[in-house]
C-alpha positions as CSV (number, residue, x, y, z in Angstrom):
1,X,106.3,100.3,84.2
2,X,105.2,104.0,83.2
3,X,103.3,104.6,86.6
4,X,104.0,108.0,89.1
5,X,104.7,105.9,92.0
6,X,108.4,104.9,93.0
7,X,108.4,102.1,95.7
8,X,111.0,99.7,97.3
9,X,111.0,96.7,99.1
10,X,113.5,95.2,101.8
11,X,113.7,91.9,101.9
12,X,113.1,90.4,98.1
13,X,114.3,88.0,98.7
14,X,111.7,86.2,100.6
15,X,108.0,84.7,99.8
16,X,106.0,87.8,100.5
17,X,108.8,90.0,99.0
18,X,108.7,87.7,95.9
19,X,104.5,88.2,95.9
20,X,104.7,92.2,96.4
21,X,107.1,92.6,93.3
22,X,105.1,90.6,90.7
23,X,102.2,92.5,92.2
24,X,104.1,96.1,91.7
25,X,105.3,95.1,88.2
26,X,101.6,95.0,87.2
27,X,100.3,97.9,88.6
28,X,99.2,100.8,86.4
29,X,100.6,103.5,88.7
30,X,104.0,102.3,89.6
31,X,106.7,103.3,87.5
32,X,109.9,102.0,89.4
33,X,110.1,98.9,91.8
34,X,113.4,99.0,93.7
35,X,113.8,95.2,95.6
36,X,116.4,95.3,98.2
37,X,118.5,92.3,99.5
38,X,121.5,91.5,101.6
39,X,122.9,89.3,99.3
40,X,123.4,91.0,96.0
41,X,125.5,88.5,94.6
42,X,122.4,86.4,92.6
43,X,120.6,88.4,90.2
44,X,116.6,89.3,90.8
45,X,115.8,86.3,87.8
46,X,118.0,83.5,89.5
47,X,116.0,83.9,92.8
48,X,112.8,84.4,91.4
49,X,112.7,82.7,87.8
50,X,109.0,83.4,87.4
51,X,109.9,87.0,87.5
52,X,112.6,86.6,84.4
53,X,112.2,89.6,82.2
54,X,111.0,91.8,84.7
55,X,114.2,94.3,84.3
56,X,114.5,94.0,88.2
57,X,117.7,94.1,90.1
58,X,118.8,93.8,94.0
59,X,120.1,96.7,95.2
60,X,122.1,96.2,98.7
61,X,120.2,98.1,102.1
62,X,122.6,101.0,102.0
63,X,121.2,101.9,98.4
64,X,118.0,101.4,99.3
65,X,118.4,104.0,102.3
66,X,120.5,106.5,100.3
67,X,117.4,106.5,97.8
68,X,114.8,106.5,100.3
69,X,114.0,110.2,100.0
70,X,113.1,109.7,96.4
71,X,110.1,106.7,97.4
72,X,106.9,107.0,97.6
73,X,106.1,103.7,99.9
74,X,109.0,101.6,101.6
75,X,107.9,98.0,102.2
76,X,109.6,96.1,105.3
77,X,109.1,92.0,104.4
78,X,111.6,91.7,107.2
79,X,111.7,89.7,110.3
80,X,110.0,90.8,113.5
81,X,112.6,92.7,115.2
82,X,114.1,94.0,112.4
83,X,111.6,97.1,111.3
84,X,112.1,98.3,114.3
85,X,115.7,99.4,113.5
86,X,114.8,100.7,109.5
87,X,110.8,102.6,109.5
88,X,112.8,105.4,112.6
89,X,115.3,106.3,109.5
90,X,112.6,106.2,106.3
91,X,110.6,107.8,108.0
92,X,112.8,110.8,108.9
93,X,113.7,110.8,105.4
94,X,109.9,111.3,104.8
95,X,109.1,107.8,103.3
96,X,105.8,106.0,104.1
97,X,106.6,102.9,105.8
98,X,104.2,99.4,105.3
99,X,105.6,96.7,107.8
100,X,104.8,93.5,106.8
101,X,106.5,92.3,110.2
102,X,104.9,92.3,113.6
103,X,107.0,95.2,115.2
104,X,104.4,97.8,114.7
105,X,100.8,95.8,115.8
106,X,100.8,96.6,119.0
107,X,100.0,99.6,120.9
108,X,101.7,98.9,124.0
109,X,105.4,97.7,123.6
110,X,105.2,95.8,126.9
111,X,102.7,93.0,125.1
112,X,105.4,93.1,122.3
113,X,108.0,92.3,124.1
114,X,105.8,89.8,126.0
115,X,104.6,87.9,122.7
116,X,108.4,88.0,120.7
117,X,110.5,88.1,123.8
118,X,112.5,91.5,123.3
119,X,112.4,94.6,123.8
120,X,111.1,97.4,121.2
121,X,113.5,99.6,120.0
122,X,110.8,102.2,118.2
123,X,108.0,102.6,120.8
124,X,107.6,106.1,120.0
125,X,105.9,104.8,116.6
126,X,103.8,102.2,118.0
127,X,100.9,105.2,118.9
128,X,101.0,106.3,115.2
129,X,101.0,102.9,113.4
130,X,97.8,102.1,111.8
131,X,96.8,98.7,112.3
132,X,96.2,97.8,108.3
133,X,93.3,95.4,107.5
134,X,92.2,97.9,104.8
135,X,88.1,97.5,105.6
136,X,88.7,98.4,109.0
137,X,90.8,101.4,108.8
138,X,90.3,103.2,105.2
139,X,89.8,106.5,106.9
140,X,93.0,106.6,108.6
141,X,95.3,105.5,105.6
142,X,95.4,108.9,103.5
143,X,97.4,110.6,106.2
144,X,99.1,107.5,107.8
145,X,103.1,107.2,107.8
146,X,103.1,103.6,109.3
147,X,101.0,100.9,108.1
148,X,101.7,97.5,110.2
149,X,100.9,94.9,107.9
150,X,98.4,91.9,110.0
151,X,99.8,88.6,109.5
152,X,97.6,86.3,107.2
153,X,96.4,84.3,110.4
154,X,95.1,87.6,111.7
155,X,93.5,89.3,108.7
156,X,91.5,85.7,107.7
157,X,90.2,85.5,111.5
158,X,90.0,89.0,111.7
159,X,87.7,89.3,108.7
160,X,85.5,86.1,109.3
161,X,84.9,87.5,112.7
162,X,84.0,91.0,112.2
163,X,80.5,90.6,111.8
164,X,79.8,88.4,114.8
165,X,82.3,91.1,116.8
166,X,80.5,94.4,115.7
167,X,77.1,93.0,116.4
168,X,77.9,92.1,120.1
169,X,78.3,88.3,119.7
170,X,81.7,87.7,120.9
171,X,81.5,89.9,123.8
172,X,80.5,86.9,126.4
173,X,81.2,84.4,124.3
174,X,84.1,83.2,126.6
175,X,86.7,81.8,123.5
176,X,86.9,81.5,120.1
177,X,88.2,78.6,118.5
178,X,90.4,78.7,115.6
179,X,91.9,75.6,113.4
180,X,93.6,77.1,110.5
181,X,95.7,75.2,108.2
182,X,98.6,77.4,106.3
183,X,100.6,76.6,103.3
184,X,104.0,76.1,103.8
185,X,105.3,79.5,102.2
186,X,103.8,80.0,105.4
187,X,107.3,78.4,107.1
188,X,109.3,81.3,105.4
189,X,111.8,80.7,102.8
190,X,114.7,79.4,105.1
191,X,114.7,75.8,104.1
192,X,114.8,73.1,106.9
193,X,114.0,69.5,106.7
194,X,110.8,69.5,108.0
195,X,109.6,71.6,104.9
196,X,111.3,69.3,102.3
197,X,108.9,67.9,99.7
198,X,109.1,64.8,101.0
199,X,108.8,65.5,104.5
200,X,105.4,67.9,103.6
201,X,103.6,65.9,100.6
202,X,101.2,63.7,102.2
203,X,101.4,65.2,105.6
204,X,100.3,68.1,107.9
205,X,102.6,69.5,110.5
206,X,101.0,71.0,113.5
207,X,103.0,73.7,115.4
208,X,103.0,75.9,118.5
209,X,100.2,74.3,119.9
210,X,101.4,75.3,123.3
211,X,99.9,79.2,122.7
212,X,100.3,80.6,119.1
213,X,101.8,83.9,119.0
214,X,99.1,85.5,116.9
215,X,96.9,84.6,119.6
216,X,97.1,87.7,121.5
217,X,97.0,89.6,118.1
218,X,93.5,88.4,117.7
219,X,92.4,89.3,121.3
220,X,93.8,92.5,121.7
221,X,92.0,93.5,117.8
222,X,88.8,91.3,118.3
223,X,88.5,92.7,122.0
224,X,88.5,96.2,120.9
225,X,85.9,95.4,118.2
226,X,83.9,93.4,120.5
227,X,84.0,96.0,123.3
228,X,85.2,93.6,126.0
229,X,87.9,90.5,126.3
230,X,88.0,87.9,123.9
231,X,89.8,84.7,124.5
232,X,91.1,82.9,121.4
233,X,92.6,79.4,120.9
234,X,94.3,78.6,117.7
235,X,95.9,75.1,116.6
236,X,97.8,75.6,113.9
237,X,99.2,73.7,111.0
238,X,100.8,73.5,107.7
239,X,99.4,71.5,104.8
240,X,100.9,69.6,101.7
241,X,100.5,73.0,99.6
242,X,102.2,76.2,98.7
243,X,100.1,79.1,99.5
244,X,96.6,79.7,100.8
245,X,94.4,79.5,104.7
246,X,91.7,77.2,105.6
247,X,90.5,78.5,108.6
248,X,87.7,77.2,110.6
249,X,86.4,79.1,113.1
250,X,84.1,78.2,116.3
251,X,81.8,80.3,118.4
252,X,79.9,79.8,121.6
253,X,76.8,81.9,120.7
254,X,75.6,84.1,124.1
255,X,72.2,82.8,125.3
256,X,70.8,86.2,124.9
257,X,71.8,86.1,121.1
258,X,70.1,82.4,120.2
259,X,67.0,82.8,119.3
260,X,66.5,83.2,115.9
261,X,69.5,82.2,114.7
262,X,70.0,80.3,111.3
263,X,72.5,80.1,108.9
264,X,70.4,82.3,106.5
265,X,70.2,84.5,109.1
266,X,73.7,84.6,109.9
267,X,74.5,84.7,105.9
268,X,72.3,87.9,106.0
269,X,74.5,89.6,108.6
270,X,77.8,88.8,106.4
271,X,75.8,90.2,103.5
272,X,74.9,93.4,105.3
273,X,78.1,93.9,106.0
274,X,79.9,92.8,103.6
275,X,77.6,93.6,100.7
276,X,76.7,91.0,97.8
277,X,79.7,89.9,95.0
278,X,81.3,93.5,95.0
279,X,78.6,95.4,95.8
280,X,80.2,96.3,99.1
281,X,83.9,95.5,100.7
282,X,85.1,94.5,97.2
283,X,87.9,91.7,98.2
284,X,86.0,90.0,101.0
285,X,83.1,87.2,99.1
286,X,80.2,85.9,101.2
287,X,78.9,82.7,100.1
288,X,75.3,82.4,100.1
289,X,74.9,79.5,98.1
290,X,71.4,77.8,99.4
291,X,71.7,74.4,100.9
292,X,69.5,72.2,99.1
293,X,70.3,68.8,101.2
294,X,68.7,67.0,103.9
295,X,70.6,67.0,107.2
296,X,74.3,65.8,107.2
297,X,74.4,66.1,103.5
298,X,78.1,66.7,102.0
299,X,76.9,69.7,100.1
300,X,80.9,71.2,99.6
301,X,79.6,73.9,97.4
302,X,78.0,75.9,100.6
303,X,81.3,76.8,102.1
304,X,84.2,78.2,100.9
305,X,87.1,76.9,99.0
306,X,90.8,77.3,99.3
307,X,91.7,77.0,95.6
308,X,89.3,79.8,94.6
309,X,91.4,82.2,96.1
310,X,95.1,81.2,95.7
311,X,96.8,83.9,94.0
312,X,94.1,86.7,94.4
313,X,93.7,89.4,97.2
314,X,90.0,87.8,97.7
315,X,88.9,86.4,101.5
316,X,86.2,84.0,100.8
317,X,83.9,83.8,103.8
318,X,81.4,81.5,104.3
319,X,79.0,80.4,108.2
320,X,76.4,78.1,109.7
321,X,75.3,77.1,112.6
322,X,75.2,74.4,115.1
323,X,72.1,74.9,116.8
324,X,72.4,71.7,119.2
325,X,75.5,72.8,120.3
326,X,74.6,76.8,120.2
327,X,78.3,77.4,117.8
328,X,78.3,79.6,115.2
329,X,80.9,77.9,112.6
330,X,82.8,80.3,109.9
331,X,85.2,79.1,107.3
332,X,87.4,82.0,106.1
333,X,89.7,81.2,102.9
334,X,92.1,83.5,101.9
335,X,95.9,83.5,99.9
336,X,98.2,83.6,102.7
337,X,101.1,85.6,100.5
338,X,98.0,87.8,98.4
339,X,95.5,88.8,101.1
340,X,97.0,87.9,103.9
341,X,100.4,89.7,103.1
342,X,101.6,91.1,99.2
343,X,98.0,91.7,98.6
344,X,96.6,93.9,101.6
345,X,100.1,95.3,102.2
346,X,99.5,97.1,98.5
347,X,95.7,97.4,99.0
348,X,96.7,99.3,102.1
349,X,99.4,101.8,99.8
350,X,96.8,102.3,97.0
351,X,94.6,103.9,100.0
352,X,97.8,105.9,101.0
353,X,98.4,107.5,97.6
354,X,94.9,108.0,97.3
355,X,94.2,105.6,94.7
356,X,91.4,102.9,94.7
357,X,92.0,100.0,96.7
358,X,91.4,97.6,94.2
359,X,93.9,98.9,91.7
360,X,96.0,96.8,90.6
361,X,94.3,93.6,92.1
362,X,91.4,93.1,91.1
363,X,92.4,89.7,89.6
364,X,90.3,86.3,89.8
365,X,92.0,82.7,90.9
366,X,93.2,81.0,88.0
């Protein structure tokens, strides 16, 4: 590493932590990657073997802080309610902060405390945080000190929705309807048996069907965009796979927005927004593969694809429509530990430093 930029990351440990340092060891401008861990005891290569060679070593939390002042960008892969204690301290020590956690996403600590039952310790941040789905907030990352980090459910959603949201479609739509299926590095690394190989392989395991928590993420971000409230029900699950997001998305069109709808039509809207290949947003891909078949036919090709994004920082979007049942259907693919966490989370610092998003990630699925 010969790069300018020095950059440390709490909790190394973990999936995303894992994902941000083999990101950071090939970046062009980052010279020194400092992973920090509670337990010190294991070296860097025994908990991440992929990683053997790297030259990387745990430091403990104290060194970390003691170095702080010296680091360009401090991430937090920490659990919610955790960040909350460590950005107050970096920050005063005039480190830039990027939370992958939820303690910064939301504006108004009383829905915090609501959604993760407790109370925020740092709501004197919250005002400041930028909310960091790079496409939406690139003007305000040059002088940000606080980057919260979405969650991968969020950015996928967030991303396949945009278009429908800034041209007025969600508005009175009533709810949105999200299935999204989520690999299991999803879970986090604590192992339990449910997450066992051979509790997983062959399966899917559903969870907090009873009201996800990212729910209200998505309605406080997707109401802002849409200009009024937007309900959104998620079911949730992981799959038999490691990393990635299938998520299928439904929308109840308004009846003033049904005429003329099509999925060519719709296509064109992600295309306008979105631009064509990298023409435009460069990590978010509309496919706009033409349907050739007659109705009902299984043509897979005209839809997105989990395993052409696994291990990039790519969303792959692709949308029809339903026009007997007046949905609008959008299938958003993206690497829950690239895009939807390591990925953005240095997308978002390459925009803080003043560098071009891409650098540094720019790779293609394997």
């Amino acid at each position: 590493m010969t790069g300018r930029l020095r950059v440390g990351v709490v909790g190394a440990t973990g999936w995303a932590g894992r994902e941000l340092c083999r990101l950071l060891l090939g970046h062009p401008e980052v010279g020194e990657v400092l992973p920090a861990a509670r337990d010190t005891t294991r070296t860097f290569s025994a908990v991440h073997p992929n990683l053997l060679g790297s030259g990387l070593r745990f430091v403990d939390l104290d060194t970390l802080f003691a170095r702080s002042g010296e680091l360009d960008v401090v991430f937090l892969c920490v659990p919610a309610g955790e960040a909350m204690g460590m950005a107050p301290e970096l920050l005063r020590r005039g480190t830039r902060v990027v939370d992958l956690s939820a303690d910064f996403r939301f504006p108004d600590p009383a829905l915090y405390e609501r959604i993760y039952a407790r109370p925020h310790s740092s709501p004197e941040l919250l005002p400041e945080a930028v909310f960091g789905v790079t496409e939406l907030v690139r003007d305000r990352l040059p002088e940000a000190r606080l980057v919260a980090n979405p969650g991968c459910y969020v950015i996928s959603v967030l991303l396949g929705l945009l278009p429908l949201a800034e041209e007025g479609l969600l508005g009175s739509a009533g709810s949105v309807h999200v299935h999204a299926v989520n690999g299991t590095t999803g879970a986090s690394a604590k192992p339990t048996r449910d997450l066992h190989h051979a509790e997983v392989f062959g399966s899917m395991l559903p969870y907090s069907l009873e009201g996800h928590r990212h729910s209200g993420e998505l309605e406080l971000h997707l109401g802002r965009l849409a200009g009024g409230p937007v309900d959104v029900v998620m079911s949730t699950a992981h799959g038999a796979f490691a990393r990635g997001i299938l998520a299928q998305i439904t929308v109840l069109v308004p009846p003033e927005h049904r005429d003329g709808l099509s999925r060519e039509a719709l296509t064109a809207r992600y295309l306008g927004r979105y631009g064509s290949d990298h023409s435009g947003e460069h990590f978010v891909l509309v496919n706009d593969l033409e349907k050739r078949g007659g109705a009902n036919a299984k043509e897979y090709g005209a839809y997105s694809r989990l395993s052409n994004v696994v291990g990039t920082n790519y969303c792959h979007l692709g949308v029809d429509h339903d026009p007997a049942r007046s949905v609008i259907k959008v299938v958003s693919v993206i690497d829950n530990l690239g895009k939807g966490a390591a990925g953005s989370a240095v997308q978002n610092m390459n925009v803080m430093v003043g560098l071009p998003d891409t650098t540094g990630l720019r790779a293609y699925a394997p």
